[in-house]
Structure formats: structure tokens, C-alpha cells
MDAnalysis code that builds the backbone (N, CA, C; Angstrom):
import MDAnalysis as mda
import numpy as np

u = mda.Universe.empty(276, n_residues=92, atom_resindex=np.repeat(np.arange(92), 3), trajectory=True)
u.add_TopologyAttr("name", ["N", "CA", "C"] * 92)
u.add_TopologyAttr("resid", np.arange(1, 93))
u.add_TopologyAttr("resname", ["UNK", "UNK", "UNK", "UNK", "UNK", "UNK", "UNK", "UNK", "UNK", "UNK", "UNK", "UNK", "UNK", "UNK", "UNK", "UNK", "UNK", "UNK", "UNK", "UNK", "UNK", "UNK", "UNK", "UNK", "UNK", "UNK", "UNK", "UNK", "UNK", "UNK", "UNK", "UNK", "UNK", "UNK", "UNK", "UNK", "UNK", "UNK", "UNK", "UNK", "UNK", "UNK", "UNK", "UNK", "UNK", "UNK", "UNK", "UNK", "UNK", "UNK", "UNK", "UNK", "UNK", "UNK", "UNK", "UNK", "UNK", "UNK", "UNK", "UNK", "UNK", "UNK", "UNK", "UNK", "UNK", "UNK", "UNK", "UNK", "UNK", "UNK", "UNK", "UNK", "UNK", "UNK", "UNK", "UNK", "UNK", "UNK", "UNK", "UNK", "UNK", "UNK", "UNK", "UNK", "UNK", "UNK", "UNK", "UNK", "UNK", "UNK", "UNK", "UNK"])
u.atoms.positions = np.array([
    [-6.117, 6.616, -0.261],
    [-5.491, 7.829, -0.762],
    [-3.976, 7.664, -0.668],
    [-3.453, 8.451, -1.393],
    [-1.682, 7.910, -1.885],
    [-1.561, 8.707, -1.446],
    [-0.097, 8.928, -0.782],
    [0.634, 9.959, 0.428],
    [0.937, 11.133, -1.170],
    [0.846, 10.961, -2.001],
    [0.809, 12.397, -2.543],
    [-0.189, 13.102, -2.870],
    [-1.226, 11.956, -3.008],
    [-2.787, 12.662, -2.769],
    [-2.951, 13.694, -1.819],
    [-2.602, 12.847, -0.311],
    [-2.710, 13.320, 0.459],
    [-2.024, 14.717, 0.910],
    [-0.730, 14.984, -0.119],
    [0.273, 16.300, 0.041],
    [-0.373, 17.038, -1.205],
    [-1.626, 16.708, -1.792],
    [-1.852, 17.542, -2.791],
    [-1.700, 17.823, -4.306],
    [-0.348, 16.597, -4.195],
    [0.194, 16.555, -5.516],
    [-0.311, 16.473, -6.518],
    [-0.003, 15.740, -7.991],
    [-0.195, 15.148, -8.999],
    [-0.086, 13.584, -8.931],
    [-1.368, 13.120, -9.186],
    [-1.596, 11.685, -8.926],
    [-1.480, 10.785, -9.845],
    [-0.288, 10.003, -10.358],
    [-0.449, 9.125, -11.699],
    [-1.048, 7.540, -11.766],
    [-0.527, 6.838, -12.469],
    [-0.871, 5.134, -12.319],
    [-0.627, 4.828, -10.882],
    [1.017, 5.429, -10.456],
    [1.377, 4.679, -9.241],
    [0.405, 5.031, -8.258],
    [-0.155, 6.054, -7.946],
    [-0.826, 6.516, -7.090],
    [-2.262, 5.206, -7.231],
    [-2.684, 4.825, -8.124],
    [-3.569, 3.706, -8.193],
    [-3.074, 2.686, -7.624],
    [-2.005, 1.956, -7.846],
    [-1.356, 1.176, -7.823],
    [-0.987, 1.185, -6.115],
    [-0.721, 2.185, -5.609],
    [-1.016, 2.428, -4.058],
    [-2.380, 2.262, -3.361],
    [-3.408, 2.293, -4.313],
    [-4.798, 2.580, -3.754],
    [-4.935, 0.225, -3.684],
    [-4.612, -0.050, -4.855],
    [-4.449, -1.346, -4.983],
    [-3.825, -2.276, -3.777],
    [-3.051, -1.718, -3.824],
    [-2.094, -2.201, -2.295],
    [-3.019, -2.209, -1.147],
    [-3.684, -1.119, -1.194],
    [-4.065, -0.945, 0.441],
    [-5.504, -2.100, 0.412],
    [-5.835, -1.762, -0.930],
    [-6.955, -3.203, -1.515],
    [-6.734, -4.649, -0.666],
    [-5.520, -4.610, -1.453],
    [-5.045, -6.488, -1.217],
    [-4.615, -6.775, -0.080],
    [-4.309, -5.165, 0.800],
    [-4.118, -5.871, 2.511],
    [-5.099, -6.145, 2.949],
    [-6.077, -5.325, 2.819],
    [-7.448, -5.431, 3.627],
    [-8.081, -6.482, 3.284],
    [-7.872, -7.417, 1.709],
    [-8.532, -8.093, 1.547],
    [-7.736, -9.642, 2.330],
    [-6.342, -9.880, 2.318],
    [-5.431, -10.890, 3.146],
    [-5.836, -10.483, 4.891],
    [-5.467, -9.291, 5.193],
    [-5.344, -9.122, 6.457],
    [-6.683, -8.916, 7.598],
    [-7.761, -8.426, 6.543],
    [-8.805, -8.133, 7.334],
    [-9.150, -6.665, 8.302],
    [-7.819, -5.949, 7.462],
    [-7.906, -4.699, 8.672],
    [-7.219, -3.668, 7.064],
    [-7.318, -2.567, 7.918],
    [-6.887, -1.096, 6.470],
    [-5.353, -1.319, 7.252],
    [-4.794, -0.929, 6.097],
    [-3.420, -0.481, 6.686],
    [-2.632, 0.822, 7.001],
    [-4.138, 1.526, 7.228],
    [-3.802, 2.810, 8.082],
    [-4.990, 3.688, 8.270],
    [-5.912, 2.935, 8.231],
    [-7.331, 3.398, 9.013],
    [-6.948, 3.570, 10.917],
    [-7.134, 4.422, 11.218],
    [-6.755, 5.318, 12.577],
    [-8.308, 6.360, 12.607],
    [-8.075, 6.670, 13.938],
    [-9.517, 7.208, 14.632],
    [-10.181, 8.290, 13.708],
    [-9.161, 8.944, 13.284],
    [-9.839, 10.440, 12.359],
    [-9.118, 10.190, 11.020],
    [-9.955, 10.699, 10.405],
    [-9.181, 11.427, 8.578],
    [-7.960, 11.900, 8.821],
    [-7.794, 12.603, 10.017],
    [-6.455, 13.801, 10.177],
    [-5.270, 12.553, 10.505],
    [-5.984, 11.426, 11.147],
    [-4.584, 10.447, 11.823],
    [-4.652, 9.683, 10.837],
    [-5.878, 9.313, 9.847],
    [-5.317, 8.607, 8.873],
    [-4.456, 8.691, 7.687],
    [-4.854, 9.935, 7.446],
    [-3.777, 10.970, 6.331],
    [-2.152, 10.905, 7.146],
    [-2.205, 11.161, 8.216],
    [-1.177, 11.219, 9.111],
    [-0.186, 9.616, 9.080],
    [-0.645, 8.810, 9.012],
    [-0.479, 7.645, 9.166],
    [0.178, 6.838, 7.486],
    [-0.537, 7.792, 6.761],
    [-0.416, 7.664, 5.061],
    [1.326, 8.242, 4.898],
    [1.472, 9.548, 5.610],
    [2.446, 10.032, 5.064],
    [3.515, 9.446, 5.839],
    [3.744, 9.166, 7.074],
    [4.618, 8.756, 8.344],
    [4.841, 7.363, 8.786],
    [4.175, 6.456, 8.421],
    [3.999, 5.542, 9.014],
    [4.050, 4.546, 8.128],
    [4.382, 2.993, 8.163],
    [4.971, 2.279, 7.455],
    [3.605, 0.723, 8.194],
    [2.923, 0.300, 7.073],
    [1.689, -0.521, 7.878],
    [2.672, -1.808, 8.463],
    [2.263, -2.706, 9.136],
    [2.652, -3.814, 9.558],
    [2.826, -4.985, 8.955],
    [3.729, -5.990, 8.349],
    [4.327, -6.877, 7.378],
    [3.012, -7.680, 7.002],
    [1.821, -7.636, 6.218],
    [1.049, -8.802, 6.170],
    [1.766, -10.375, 6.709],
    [2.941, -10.539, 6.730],
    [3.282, -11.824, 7.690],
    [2.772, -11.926, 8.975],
    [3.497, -10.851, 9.624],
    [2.797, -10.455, 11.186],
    [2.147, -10.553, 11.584],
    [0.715, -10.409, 10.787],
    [-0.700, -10.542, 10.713],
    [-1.335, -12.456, 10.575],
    [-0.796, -12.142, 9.388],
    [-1.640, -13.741, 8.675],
    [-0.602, -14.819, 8.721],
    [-0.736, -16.003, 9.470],
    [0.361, -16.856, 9.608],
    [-0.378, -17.654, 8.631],
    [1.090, -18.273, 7.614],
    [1.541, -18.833, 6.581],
    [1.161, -18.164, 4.676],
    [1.041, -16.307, 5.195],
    [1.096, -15.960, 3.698],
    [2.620, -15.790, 3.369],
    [2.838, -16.007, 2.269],
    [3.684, -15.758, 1.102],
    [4.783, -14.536, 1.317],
    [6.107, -14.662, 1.170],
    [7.017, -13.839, 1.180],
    [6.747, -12.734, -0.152],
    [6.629, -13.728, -0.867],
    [6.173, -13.050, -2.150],
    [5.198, -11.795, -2.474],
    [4.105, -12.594, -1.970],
    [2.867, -11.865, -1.390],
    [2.887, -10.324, -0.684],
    [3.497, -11.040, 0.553],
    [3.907, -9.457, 1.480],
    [4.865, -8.305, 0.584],
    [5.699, -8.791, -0.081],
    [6.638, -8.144, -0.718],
    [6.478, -7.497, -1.485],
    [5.208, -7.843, -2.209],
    [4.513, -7.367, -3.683],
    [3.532, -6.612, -2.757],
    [2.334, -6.376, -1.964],
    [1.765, -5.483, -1.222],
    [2.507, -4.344, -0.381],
    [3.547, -4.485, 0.102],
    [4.530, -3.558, 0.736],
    [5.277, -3.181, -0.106],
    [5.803, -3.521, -1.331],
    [6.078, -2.393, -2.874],
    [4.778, -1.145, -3.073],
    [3.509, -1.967, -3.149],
    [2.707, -1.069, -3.475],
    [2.405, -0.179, -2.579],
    [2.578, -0.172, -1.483],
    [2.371, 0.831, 0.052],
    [3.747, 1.669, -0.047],
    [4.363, 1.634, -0.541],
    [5.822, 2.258, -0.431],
    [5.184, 3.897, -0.594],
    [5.820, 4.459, -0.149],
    [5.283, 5.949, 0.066],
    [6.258, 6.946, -0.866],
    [7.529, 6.109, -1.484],
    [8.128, 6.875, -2.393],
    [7.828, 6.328, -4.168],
    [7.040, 7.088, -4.689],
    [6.877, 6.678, -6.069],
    [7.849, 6.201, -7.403],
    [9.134, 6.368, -7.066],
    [9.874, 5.887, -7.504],
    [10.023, 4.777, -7.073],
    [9.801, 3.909, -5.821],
    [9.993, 2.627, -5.417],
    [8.645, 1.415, -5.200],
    [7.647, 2.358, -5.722],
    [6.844, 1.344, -6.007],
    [6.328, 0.571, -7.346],
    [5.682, 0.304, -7.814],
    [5.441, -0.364, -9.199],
    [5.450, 0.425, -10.347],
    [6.172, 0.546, -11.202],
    [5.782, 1.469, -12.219],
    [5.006, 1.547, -13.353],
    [4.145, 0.109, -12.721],
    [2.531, 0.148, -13.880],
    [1.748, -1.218, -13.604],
    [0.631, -1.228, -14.322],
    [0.349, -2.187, -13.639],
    [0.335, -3.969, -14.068],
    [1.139, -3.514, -15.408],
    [1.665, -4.435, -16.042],
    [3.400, -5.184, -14.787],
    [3.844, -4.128, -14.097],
    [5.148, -4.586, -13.785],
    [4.105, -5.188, -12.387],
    [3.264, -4.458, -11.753],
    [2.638, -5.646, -10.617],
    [2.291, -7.142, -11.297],
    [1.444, -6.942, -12.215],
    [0.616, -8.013, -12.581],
    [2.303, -9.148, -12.586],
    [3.050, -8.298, -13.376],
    [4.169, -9.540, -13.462],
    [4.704, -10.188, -12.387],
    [4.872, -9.466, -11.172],
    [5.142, -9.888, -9.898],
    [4.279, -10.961, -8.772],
    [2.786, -10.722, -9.220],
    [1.720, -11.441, -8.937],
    [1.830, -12.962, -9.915],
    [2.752, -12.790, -10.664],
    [2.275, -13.975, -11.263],
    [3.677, -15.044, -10.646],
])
């Protein structure tokens, strides 16, 4: 869920494009990047909290990599991907 999901908002591409992100950590890192004990701390965790560098985690991924997953976690929609044509380009 995208931290504006989570405030209720209006949910567009980016808001996918956030759901994507949290995809490709779990699928590199092996863990959610903000799964916490309850719904209430995970929502909590969505809006406040900033996940941990996939570097930190996985020794010898990609600057690139992390950079392009922590765009898509960005919690301000103006600073994350603005489609999924501009990820795909970054992935490549």
C-alpha cells in the first residue's frame, strides 16, 4: 500500500509503481520493507519511515539497483517514477 493509499488519497500509476518497489525488495532482500507487528505499525511505518538501503542487506547488489528500488519507495510522488516506462528505462 502507497503512503497515500494509506492517507486515503487518490491513487495513480505512481502509487503502483510504489507497490512495485516494495515487490523488488522483497524479491532481492528477502524481507518487506515495512512489514512490522500490526497493520497499524505497518501503515505507520509506510508513512514515517524510510526502509533500509537494499545494500545493507545484500552484499554485492548494484548501486543502480538500490537506487532504482529506493526511487520507487520514495513516499513523495513527485520524486518517484513518473510511469512505468521512466522505471523500465532505469532498469535497463
Amino acid at each position: 500500500m502507497s503512503p497515500e493509499q494509506v492517507r486515503g488519497q487518490v491513487a495513480d500509476a505512481r502509487s503502483d509503481l510504489f507497490s512495485l518497489g516494495a515487490v523488488l525488495y522483497e524479491m532481492v532482500a528477502g524481507t518487506s520493507p515495512f512489514c512490522r507487528k500490526t497493520p497499524a505499525d505497518t501503515m505507520a511505518a509506510i508513512l514515517h519511515e524510510d526502509p533500509p538501503h537494499l545494500s545493507s542487506l545484500v552484499h554485492g547488489i548494484s548501486d543502480d539497483l538500490d537506487a532504482v528500488v529506493d526511487q520507487c519507495l520514495n513516499e513523495t510522488l513527485s520524486d518517484r517514477f513518473q510511469s512505468a516506462s521512466d522505471l523500465l528505462q532505469a532498469l535497463r
